[in-house]
LOVEX-179521 format. One line per field, with one value per residue (C-alpha): chain; x, y, z. Coordinates in steps of 0.2 Angstrom, whole numbers, padded with zeros to 4 digits. Layout:
// residues N
ch = [A ...] .
px = [X ...] .
py = [Y ...] .
pz = [Z ...] .
This chain:
// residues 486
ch = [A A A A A A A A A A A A A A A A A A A A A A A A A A A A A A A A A A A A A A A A A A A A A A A A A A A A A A A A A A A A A A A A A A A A A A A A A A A A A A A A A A A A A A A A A A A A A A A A A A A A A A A A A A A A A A A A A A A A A A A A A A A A A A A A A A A A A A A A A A A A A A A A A A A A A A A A A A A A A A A A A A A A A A A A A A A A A A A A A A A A A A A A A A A A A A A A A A A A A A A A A A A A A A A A A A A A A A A A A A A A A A A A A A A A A A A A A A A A A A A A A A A A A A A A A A A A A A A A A A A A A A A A A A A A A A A A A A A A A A A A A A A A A A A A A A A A A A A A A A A A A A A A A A A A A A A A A A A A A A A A A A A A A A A A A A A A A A A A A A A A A A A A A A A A A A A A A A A A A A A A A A A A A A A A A A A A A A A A A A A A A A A A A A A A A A A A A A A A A A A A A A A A A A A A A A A A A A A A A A A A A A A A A A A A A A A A A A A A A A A A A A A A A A A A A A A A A A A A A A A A A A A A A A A A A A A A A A A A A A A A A A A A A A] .
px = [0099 0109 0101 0084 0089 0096 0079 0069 0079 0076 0058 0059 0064 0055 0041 0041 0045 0027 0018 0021 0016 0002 -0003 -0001 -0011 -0024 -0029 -0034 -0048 -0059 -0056 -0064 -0076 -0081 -0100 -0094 -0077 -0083 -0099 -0099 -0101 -0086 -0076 -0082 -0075 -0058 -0059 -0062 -0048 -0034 -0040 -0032 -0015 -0010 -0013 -0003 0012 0013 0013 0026 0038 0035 0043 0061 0061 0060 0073 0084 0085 0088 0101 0113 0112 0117 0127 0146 0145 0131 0135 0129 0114 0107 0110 0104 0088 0088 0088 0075 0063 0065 0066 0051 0040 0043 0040 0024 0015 0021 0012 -0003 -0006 -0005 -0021 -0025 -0044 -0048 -0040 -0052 -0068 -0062 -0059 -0073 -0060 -0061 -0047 -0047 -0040 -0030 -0020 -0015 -0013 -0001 0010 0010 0012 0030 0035 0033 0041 0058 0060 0058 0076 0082 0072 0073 0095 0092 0084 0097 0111 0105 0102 0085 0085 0087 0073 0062 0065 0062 0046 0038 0041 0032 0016 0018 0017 0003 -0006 -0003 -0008 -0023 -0026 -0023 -0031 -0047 -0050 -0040 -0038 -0056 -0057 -0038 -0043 -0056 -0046 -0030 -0026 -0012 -0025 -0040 -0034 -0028 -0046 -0059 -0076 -0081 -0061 -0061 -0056 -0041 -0033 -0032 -0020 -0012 -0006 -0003 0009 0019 0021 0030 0039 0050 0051 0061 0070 0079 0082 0091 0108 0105 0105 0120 0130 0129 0136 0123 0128 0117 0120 0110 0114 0111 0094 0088 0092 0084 0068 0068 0068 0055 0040 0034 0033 0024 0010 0010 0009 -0005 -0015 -0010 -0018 -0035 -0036 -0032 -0040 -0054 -0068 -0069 -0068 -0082 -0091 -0093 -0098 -0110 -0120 -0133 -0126 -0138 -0129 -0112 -0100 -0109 -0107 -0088 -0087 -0093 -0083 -0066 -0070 -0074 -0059 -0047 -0050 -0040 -0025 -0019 -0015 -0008 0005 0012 0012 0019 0034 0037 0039 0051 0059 0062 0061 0082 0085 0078 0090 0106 0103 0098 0115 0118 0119 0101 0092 0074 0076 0075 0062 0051 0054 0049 0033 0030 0034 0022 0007 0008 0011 -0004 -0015 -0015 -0018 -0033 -0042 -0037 -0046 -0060 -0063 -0061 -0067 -0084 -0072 -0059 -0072 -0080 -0060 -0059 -0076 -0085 -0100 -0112 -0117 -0102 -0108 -0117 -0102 -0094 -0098 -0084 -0072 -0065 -0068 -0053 -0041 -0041 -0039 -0024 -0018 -0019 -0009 0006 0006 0007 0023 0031 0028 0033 0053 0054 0048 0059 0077 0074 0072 0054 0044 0034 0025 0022 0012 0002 -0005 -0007 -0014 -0029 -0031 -0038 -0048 -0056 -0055 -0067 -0079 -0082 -0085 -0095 -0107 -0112 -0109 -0123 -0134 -0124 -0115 -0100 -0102 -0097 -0082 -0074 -0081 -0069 -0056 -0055 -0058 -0043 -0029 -0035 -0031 -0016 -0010 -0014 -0006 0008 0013 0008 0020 0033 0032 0037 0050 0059 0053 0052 0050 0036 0028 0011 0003 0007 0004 -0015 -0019 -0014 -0022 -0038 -0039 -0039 -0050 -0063 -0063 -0065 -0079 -0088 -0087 -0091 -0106 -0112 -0106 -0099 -0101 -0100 -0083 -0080 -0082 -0071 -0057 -0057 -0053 -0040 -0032 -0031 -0026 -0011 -0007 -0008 0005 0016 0017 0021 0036 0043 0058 0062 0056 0071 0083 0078 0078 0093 0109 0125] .
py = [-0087 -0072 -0067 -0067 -0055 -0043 -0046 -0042 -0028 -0018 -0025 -0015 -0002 -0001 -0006 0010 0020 0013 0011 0026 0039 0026 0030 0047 0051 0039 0052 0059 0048 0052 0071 0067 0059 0071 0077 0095 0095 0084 0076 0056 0063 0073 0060 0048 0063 0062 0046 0043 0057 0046 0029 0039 0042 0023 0022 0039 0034 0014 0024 0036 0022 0010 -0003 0008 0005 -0014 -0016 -0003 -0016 -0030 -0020 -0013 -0031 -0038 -0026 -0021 -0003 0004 0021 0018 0009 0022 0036 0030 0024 0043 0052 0040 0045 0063 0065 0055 0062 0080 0076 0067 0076 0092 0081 0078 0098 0102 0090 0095 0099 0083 0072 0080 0077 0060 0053 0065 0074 0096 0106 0114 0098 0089 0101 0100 0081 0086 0095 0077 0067 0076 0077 0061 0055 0063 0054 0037 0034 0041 0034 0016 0021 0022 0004 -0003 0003 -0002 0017 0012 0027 0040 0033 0031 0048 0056 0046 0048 0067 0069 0061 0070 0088 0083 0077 0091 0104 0095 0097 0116 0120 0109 0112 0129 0141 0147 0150 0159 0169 0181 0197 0190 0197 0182 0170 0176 0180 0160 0155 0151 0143 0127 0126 0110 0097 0107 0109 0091 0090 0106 0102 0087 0096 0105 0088 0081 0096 0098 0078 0083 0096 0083 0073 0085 0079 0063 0071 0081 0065 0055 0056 0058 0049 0041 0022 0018 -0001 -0003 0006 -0004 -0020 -0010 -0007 -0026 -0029 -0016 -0017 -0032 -0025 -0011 -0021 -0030 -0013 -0006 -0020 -0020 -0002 -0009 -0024 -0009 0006 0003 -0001 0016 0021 0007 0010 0030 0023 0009 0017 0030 0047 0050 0037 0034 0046 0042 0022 0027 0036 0021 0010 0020 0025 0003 0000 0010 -0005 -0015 -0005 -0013 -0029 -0018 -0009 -0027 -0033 -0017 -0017 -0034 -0032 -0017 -0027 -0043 -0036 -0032 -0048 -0059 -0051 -0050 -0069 -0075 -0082 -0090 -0108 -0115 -0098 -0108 -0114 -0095 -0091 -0105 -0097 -0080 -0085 -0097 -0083 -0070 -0081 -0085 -0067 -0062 -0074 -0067 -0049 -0054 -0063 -0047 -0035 -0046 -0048 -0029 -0019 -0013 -0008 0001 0010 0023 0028 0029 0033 0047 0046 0031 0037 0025 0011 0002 -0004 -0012 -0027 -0026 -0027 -0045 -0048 -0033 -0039 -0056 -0050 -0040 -0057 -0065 -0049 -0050 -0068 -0066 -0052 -0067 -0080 -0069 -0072 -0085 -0074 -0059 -0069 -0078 -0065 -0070 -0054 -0057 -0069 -0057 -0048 -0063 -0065 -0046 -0047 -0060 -0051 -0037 -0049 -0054 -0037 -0029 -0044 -0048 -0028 -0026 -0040 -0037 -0018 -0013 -0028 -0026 -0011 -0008 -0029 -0034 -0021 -0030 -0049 -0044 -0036 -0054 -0065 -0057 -0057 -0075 -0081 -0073 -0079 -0096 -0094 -0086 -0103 -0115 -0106 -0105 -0123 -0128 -0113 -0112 -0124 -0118 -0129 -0121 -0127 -0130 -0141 -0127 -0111 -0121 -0123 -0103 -0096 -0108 -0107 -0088 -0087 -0099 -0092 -0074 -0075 -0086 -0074 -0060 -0064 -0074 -0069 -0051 -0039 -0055 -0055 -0069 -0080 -0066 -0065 -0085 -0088 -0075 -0084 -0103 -0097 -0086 -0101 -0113 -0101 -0098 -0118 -0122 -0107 -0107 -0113 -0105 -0087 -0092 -0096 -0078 -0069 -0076 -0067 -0073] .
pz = [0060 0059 0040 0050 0066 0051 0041 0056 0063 0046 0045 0061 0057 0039 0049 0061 0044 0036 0052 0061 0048 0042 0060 0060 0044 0053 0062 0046 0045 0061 0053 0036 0044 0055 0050 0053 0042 0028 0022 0018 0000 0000 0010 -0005 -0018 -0009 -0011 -0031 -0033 -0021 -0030 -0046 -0036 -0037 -0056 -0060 -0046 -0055 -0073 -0068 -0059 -0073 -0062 -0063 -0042 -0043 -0057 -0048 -0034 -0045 -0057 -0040 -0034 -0049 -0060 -0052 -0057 -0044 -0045 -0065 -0059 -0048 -0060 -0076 -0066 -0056 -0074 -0082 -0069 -0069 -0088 -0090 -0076 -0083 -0099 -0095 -0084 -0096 -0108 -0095 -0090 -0111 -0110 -0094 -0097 -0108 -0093 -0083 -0091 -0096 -0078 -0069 -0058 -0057 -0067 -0050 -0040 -0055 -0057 -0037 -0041 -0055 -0045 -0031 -0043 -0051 -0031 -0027 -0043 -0041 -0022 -0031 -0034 -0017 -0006 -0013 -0014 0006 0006 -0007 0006 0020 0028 0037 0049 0037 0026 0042 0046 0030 0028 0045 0042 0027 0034 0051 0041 0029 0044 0054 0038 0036 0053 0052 0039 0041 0059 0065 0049 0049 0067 0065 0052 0061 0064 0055 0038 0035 0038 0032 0014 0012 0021 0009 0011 0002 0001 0012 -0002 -0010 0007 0008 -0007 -0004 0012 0001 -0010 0004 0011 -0005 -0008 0010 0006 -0011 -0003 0012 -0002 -0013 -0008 -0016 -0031 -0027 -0022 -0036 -0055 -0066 -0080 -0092 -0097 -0111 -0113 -0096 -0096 -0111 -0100 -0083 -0093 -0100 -0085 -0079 -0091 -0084 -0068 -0074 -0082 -0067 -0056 -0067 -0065 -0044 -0045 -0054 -0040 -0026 -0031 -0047 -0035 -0031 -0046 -0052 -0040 -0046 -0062 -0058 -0046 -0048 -0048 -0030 -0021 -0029 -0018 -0004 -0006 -0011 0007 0018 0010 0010 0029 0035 0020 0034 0047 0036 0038 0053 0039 0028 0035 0044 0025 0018 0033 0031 0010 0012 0024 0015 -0003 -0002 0005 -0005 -0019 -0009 -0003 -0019 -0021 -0003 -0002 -0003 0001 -0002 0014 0024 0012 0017 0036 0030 0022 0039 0052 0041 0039 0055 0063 0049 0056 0076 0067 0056 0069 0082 0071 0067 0086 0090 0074 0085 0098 0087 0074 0086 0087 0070 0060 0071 0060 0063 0042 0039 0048 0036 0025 0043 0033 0023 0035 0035 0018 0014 0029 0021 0004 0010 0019 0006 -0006 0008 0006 -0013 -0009 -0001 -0016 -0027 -0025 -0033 -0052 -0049 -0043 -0058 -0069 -0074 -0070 -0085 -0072 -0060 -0074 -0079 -0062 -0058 -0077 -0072 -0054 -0065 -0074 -0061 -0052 -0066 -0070 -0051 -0048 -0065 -0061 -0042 -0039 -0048 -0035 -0020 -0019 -0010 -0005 -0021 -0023 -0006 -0013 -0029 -0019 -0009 -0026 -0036 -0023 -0017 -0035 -0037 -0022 -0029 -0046 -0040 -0028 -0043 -0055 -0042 -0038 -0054 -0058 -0043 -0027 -0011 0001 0010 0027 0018 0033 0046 0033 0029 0049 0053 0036 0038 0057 0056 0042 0047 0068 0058 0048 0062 0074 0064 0055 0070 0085 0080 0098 0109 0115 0128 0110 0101 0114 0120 0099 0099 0115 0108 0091 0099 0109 0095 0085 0100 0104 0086 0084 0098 0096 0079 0089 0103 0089 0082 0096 0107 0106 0096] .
């Protein structure tokens, strides 16, 4: 049990590193949707623009951060590893994005986003780039604080920025010439990605030293190999960013032109309820990611992995029923417009689809210890499939319903496939009769209650009580094995 205290002492730690600045850029939410800072319409154009950020940041890693992973586990020269990998990136971001703002105004008409606001997305998108490497160096040796630290800084000063400048620089501005020459009306969207861009370039700057400590030296047979390795994880990535992000964009593109960023802006703010599930999957992936490599070569590791996937549907189980239960309670909090309300709706279908995606993170060790992350592309592949023929056929009938119905559909099934394959590639003997009765449980209590019972809470809180006790009778002695001291 001693792998597990030192998987969930640095899934704690990643955990505070995702969940704390996820948390502190929530607040940006009850901003954006505050009537007097941004209309629904505008927080629905903010929207369309982030949804792009996911397809650039996949394009510009092309799966160079995975294979780094895999490559300083495996390979005996690490120092080669994390410098050939660190001068991929950066010679391949310049040269793209220099490629990109050549072409800058075609891109714009082409993906319906003002020269005015790409060329701000340029600039993240180059920031964000050079951190890759450094940040996942800090994962790969096991320097959790620093990376925590780093990370929860950057999201505290873009939140803070966006704060400033949405909320305070107009009314600072009256009778002060520093302020009034950078305050500018109708400015409200490009201060979002500026503070953006100041954000990601002190983050750059605290990392600097990385670049400083290491070698740069270029090993070409080893980046062949590396990017062997990587392409299928950039297929596999590109099609992730079309199952997380493309229902914004389709939704801009099926619906009329008089409802579309206003749809867009319901759905984002209600899409934010979901986050709870998401940063517990994210922590728990940047915490277990490293260890499924290092332990690869333990003496029957399928057995821990089993655990793992156990301990998180279980754990993901008592979140998704939580949020269901209190969303009404929690939304006021974070949607301060009742415009929003409407796409409330949504709400379970995307915390189980992002169940179902952290499930498929866990399922997914058996493809990239083996070396097969063509797999992972296959399934990410037909995700996307389903993705845009799901979201093609009911956005333009149901609206923002059917972008979360095909959010749920595609990770559902590659969740499914993923297990399948993995059972005949590399068995794990998973707890299926326990892993059915949590994910079913809290799936079925969830969707009863809130499309039946939602507001009644004795119903809401009496579930959440038996299925909390039902989890804590059958792990209890695996949580006292975890938690007791050597």
């Amino acid at each position: 049990m001693s792998g597990f205290k030192s998987l969930f002492k640095q899934t704690f730690i990643y955990g505070l590193a995702t969940v704390l600045p996820r948390m502190l850029s929530f607040i940006l939410v009850p901003l954006y949707t505050n009537p007097s800072v941004l209309s629904t319409a505008e927080y629905g154009r903010v929207s369309f623009i982030f949804a792009y950020f996911v397809l650039f940041n996949v394009v510009l890693a092309y799966g160079m951060e995975t294979a780094f992973f895999r490559f300083f586990n495996k390979e005996d020269g690490q120092e080669h590893v994390t410098s050939t990998s660190a001068i991929s990136l950066i010679v391949s971001s310049v040269a793209l994005l220099g490629i990109a703002f050549l072409f800058r105004h075609d891109i714009s008409n082409l993906i319906n986003i003002e020269l005015k606001y790409l060329n701000l997305v340029f600039i993240i998108l180059l920031l964000d780039a050079l951190v890759i490497i450094p940040f996942a160096w800090l994962r790969a040796t096991a320097k959790p604080m620093q990376y925590a630290i780093i990370k929860i800084l950057n999201v505290a000063i873009n939140a803070g920025l966006n704060v400033f400048f949405l909320l305070y620089l107009k009314e600072w501005s009256y009778g002060n010439t520093f302020f009034s020459n950078i305050c500018k009306d109708h400015f409200e969207i490009s201060y979002i990605f500026i503070a953006n861009v100041i954000a990601s370039g002190i983050t750059l700057l605290l990392l600097l030293p990385f670049y400083t400590r290491i070698k740069l030296r270029f090993d070409t047979v080893l980046w062949k190999k590396m990017m062997r390795y990587a392409m299928p994880v950039l297929i596999a990535g590109i099609a992730y960013s079309v199952n997380e992000t493309f229902d914004r964009i389709l939704l801009e593109k099926l619906l009329p032109n008089t409802i579309a960023e206003e749809q867009i802006g319901m759905y984002s703010a209600c899409y934010k309820l979901a986050l709870f599930m998401t940063l517990f999957a994210t922590a728990f992936r940047l915490g277990i990611e490293p260890y499924f490599f290092s332990h690869s070569k333990t003496e029957n590791p399928q057995k821990n992995y089993a655990k793992i996937l156990e301990f998180f549907v279980a754990f993901g189980s008592v979140i998704f029923l939580g949020v269901v239960v209190f969303a009404d309670a929690i939304k006021p909090y974070i949607i301060r417009s009742e415009a929003y309300y409407e796409a409330m709706w949504i709400v379970p279908f995307i915390l189980l689809a992002h169940f179902c995606l952290g499930i498929y993170h866990n399922l997914s060790v058996w493809y990239k210890i083996t070396d097969r992350t063509k797999f992972g592309a296959y399934v990410s592949v037909f995700g996307a499939i389903i993705t845009l023929t799901v979201n093609y056929m009911l956005i333009p009938k149901i609206g923002f319903k059917g972008a979360a119905i095909a959010t749920l559909s595609a990770y559902a099934m590659m969740m499914l496939l993923s297990f399948f394959f993995g059972r005949k590639y590399y068995p794990i003997p998973y707890n299926l009769k326990k892993i059915s009765l949590y994910f079913g449980g809290s799936t079925l209590f969830s969707m009863v209650y809130f499309y039946n019972f939602r507001g009644n809470y004795v119903i809401g809180i009496g579930a959440l009580i038996v299925f909390l006790a039902l989890v804590f009778q059958l792990e209890k002695n695996e949580l006292k094995q975890v938690l007791k001291k050597k």
